[in-house]
N, C-alpha and C positions, 0 to 999 in steps of 0.2 A: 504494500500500500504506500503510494508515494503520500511522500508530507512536503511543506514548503518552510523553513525555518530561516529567518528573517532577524537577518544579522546587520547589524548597524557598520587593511596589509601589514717561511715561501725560502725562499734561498737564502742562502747563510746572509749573516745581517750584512747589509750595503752601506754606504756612503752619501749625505746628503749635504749639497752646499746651499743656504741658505742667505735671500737679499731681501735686505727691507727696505722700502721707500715708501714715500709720502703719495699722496692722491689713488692708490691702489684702492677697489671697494675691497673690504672684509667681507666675505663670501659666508664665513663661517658663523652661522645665529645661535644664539645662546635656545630656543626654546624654538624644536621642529614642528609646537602646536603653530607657530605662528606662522609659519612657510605654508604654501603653495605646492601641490605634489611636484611641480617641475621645479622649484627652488631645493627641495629634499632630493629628489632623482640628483639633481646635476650636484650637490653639494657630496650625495653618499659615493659617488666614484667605485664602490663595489656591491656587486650584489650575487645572488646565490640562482641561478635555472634550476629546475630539476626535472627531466624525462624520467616517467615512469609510469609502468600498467604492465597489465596482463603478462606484456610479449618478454616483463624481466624474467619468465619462469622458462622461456628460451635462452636468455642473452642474447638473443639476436638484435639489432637495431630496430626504433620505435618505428612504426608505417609502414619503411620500407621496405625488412624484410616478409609481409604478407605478400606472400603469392613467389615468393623468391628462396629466402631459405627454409620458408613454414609454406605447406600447402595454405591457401586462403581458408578452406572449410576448418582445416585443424588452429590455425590463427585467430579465425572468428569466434569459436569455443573457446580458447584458452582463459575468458572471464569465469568461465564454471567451474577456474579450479584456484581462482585468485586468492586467497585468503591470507593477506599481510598481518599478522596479527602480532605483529612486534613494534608494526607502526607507532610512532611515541610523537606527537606534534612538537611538548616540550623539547624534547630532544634535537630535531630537527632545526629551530629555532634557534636553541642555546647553542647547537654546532655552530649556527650560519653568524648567530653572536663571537661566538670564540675565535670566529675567522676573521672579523673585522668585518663583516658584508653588511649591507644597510636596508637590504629590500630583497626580496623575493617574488621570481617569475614559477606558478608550478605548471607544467603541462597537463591541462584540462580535457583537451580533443586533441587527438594529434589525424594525421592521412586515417588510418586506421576505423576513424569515427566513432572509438568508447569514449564513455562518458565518466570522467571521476571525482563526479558530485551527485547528488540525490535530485536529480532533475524531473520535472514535470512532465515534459516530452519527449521523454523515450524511455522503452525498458533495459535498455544496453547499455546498461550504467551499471556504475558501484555496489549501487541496492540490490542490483541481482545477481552479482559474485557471491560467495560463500564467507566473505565480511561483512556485509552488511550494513557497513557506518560510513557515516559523510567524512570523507576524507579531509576535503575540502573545508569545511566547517571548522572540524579543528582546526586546518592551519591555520584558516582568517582569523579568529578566536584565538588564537596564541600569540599570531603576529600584534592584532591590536595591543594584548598584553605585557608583550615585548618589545614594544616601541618601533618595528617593522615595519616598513611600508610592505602592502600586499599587492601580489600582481599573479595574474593568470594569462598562458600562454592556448591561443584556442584557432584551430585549424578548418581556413575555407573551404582546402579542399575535402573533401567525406568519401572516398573510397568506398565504402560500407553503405550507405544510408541509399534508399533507394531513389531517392528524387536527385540527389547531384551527379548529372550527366557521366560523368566519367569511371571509369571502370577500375583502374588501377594503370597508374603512369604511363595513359591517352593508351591504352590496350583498349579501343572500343568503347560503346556509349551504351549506355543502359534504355532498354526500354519502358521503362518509370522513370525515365527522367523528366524532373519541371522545376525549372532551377527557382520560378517565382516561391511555389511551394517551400523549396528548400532554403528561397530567402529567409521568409517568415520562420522557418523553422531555426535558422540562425538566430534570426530577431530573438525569438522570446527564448533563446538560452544565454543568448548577451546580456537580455535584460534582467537574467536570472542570479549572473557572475554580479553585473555589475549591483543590483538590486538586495539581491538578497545574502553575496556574500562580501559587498564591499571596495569588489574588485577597486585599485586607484592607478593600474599599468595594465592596458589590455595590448598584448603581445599579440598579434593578429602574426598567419601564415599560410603557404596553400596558395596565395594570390598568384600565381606566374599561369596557373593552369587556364585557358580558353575559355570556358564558362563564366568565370571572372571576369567582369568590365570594368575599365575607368567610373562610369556613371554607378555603378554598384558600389564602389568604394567610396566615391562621396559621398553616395549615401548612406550608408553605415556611416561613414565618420560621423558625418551630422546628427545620426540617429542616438550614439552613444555616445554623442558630449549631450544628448535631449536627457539624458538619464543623468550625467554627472559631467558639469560643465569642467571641474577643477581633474578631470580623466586623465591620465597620459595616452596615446595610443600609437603605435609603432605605423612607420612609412610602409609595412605591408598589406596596411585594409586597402592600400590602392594599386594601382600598374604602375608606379615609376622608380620603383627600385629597380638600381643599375646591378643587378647580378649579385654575387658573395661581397661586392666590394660594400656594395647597402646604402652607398646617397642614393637620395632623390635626384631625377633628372631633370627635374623643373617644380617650379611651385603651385604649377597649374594640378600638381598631384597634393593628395590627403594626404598628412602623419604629421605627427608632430617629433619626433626622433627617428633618426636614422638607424640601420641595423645591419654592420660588418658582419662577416660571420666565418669564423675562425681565422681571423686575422684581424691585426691592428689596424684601426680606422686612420683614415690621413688626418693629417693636421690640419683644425676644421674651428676657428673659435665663435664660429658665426650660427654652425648649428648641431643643435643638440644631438648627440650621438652616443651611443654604445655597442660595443665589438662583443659578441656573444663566442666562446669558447669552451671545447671539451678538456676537463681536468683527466680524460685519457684518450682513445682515438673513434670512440661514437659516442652517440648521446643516449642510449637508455643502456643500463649494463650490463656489462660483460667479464663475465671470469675472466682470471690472469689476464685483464687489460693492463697495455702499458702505460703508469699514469708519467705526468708530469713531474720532472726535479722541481724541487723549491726554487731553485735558479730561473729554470724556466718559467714557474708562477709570478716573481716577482720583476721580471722583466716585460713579462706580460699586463701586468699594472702600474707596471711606473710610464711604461710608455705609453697606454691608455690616457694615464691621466697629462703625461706630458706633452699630447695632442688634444687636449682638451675632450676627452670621451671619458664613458663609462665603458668595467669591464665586469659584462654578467658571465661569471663563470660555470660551467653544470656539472653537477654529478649526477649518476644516476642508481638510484636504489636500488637496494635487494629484493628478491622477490617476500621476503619476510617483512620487507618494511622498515628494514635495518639500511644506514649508510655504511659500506661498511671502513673496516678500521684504515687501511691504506688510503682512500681519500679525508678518510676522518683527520687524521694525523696530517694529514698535508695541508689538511684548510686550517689546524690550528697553526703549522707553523708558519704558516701566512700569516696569519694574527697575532702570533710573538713579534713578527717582524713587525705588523700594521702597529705595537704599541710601542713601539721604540721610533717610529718613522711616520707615523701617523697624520702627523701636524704637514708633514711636505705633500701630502695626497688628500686628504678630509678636506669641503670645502674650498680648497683650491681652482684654477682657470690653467687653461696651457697654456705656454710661454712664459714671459715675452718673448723667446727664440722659438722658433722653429726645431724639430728635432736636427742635431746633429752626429757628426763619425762617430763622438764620443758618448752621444748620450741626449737628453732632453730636459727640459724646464719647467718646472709648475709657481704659482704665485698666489699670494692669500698676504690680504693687507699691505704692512711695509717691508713684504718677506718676498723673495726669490730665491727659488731652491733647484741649483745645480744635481742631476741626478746622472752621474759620473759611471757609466753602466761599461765604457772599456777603459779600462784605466790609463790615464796619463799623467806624467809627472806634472805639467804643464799644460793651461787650457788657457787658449787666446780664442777674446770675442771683439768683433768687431763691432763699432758703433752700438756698443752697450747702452741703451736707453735710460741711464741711473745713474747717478755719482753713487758710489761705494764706499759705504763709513766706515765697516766692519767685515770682519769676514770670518766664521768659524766652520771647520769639519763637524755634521750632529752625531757624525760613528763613535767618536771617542771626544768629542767638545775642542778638540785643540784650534789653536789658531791657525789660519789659513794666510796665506803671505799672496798680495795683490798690489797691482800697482796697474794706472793709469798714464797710458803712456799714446796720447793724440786719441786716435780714435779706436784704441786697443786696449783692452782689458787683459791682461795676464793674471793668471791664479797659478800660483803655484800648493800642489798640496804637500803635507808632511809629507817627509821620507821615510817615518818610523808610523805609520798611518797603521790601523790595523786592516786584515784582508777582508775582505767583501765582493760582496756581488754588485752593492749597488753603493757609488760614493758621494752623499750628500754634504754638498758645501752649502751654508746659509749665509748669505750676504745682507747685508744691512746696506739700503742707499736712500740715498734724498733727490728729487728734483736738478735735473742738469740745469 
């Protein structure tokens, strides 16, 4: 019996050179009641995806593998044996806390078309697996509890559902197909995300397929800032994402943030963006996957944020419900790093350089933070936009030795520096 419940969202330690100057905003607010969900998104710089359902009781990849390494009929079953019953919300949360992340995307609908919330319209959901509880609920429910911005990740295209024309990756077109049908049937599950659990990031995907129009995706935009004007919603409820690279190609397209995908977004401080990435080599899980070195994780968010993006990073679950401990351990030591280094990434804008050979820039009030990611004894910048008062390494606090020389910035860092991954110098400047 469906119900409706009506809910009110890394590598060894681095190097940071930090600059201060005058007229810079402070990005960083004392109280995230008072922010705007797009003030919070772009201030948290990290967040937590998470792919997961049924198909983690294959390990095969979420969507995709239906009809490829799972026959479809044995794919489409696999809900009748789902029973994650180690699932923990708290847990989940406190991980994505301990990593330093600020917000959570879960996958709700993926190509596949299950459903993993207690939906009104349909029975191919959660409630008819052999768990039986709103998955969804509790996260939204936790996340509010835990200071979390909540986000749900939900797919246009429907493989499964009999009204969206297509079959399974343009294999033919279904004879129940009626996409209008199928609109409406998106409608009132959007309005059920956003409505009844909160949603405040709707991750839209599935848009590249035919059936999808320009005019369908304004529409949706429109329709789901009619439910929650203060929304985020990603540049794929429309057609003009340019490929994995994830800009829009013009603003004649819907979204309000951009969506790289497994790659670092370009350096962009005009528009809001985030580079989505796997913490191993697919997104819903898989045995002895290879994950990521802390090295590689933390190069992965410095240069995010020193391009001025967001990096949502995914793991993806046990079929029990469990993260398990190999990505557990790796998101915390993210968040050892994220509390020793935290101040150069939380907050912060990219630049004012441009990424360069050596590394990239982040900035927050009268602070510029050099993040020194190949090491050199010596960094020259040219036409540095700050007079430089001060200069210290945040790896071990020592001073940093600079000088001003025309239109050249020279930094020299210690020579008895300790080793890292990531070398942040903080500079102090004023007004040229």
């Amino acid at each position: 019996m469906k119900r409706i419940i009506i809910l009110v969202m890394l590598l060894v330690a681095g190097s940071i050179l930090v600059i201060n100057f005058p007229g810079c905003r402070d990005t960083q607010k004392s109280d995230d009641k008072d922010l705007s969900v797009r003030e919070r998104f772009r201030d948290a710089r990290f967040g937590m995806f998470v792919h997961w359902g049924p198909v983690s009781l294959k390990g095969t990849e979420i969507g995709w593998s239906r009809g490829r390494e799972v026959p479809i009929k044995e794919y489409d079953s696999l809900y009748k044996k789902f029973n994650p019953n180690k699932f923990d919300a708290e847990r989940w949360v406190s991980l994505l806390k301990d990593a330093g992340m600020k917000y959570l995307v879960i996958v709700t609908k993926h190509h596949d078309g299950f459903v993993m919330w207690d939906s009104e319209t349909t029975d191919y959901d959660i409630m008819s697996a052999p768990y039986n509880k709103d998955i969804l609920e509790a996260l939204s429910r936790e996340c509010r509890e835990q200071g979390v911005l909540f986000g749900t990740y939900y797919s246009i295209a429907d493989w499964w559902h009999p009204n969206y024309p297509l079959v399974q990756n343009k294999e033919g077109r279904k004879e129940t197909a009626d996409m209008d049908a199928y609109n409406e049937y998106m409608k009132l599950q959007i309005k059920e995300l956003v409505r009844d659990y909160q949603t405040k990031i709707l991750w839209f995907d599935g848009e590249w397929e035919e059936p999808w129009t320009h005019e369908m995706g304004q529409d949706m935009y429109s329709y789901v800032k009619s439910l929650d004007d203060d929304i985020l919603i990603n540049n794929r409820v429309d057609k003009g994402r340019a490929g994995m690279e994830g800009f829009t190609k013009s603003d004649e397209y819907a979204g309000d943030f951009a969506t790289p995908e497994q790659q670092v977004g370009r350096f962009d401080t005009t528009t809001l963006w985030e580079s989505c990435i796997t913490i191993g080599t697919q997104w819903a899980w898989k045995p002895d996957d290879d994950i990521k070195s802390l090295e590689e994780c933390i190069r992965l968010l410095v240069q995010t944020a020193g391009g001025d993006g967001n990096l949502l990073f995914n793991v993806g679950p046990k079929p029990d419900g469990t993260i398990e401990d190999r990505q557990a351990d790796r998101l915390r030591e993210i968040g050892d790093w994220l509390d020793q280094y935290g101040k150069s990434i939380y907050g912060t804008r990219g630049g004012p350089l441009e990424p360069k050979d050596w590394g990239v820039t982040t900035h927050k009030g009268d602070k510029v933070y050099l993040h020194i990611l190949e090491p050199k004894d010596k960094i020259q910048i040219k036409d540095f936009p700050y007079e430089v008062t001060a200069a210290r390494l945040l790896n071990d606090g020592s001073k940093v030795t600079y000088e001003e020389n025309g239109k050249m910035l020279n930094i020299v860092l210690p020579q008895n520096r300790p080793e890292a991954v990531d070398y942040i110098v903080e500079l102090s400047c004023g007004k040229k």
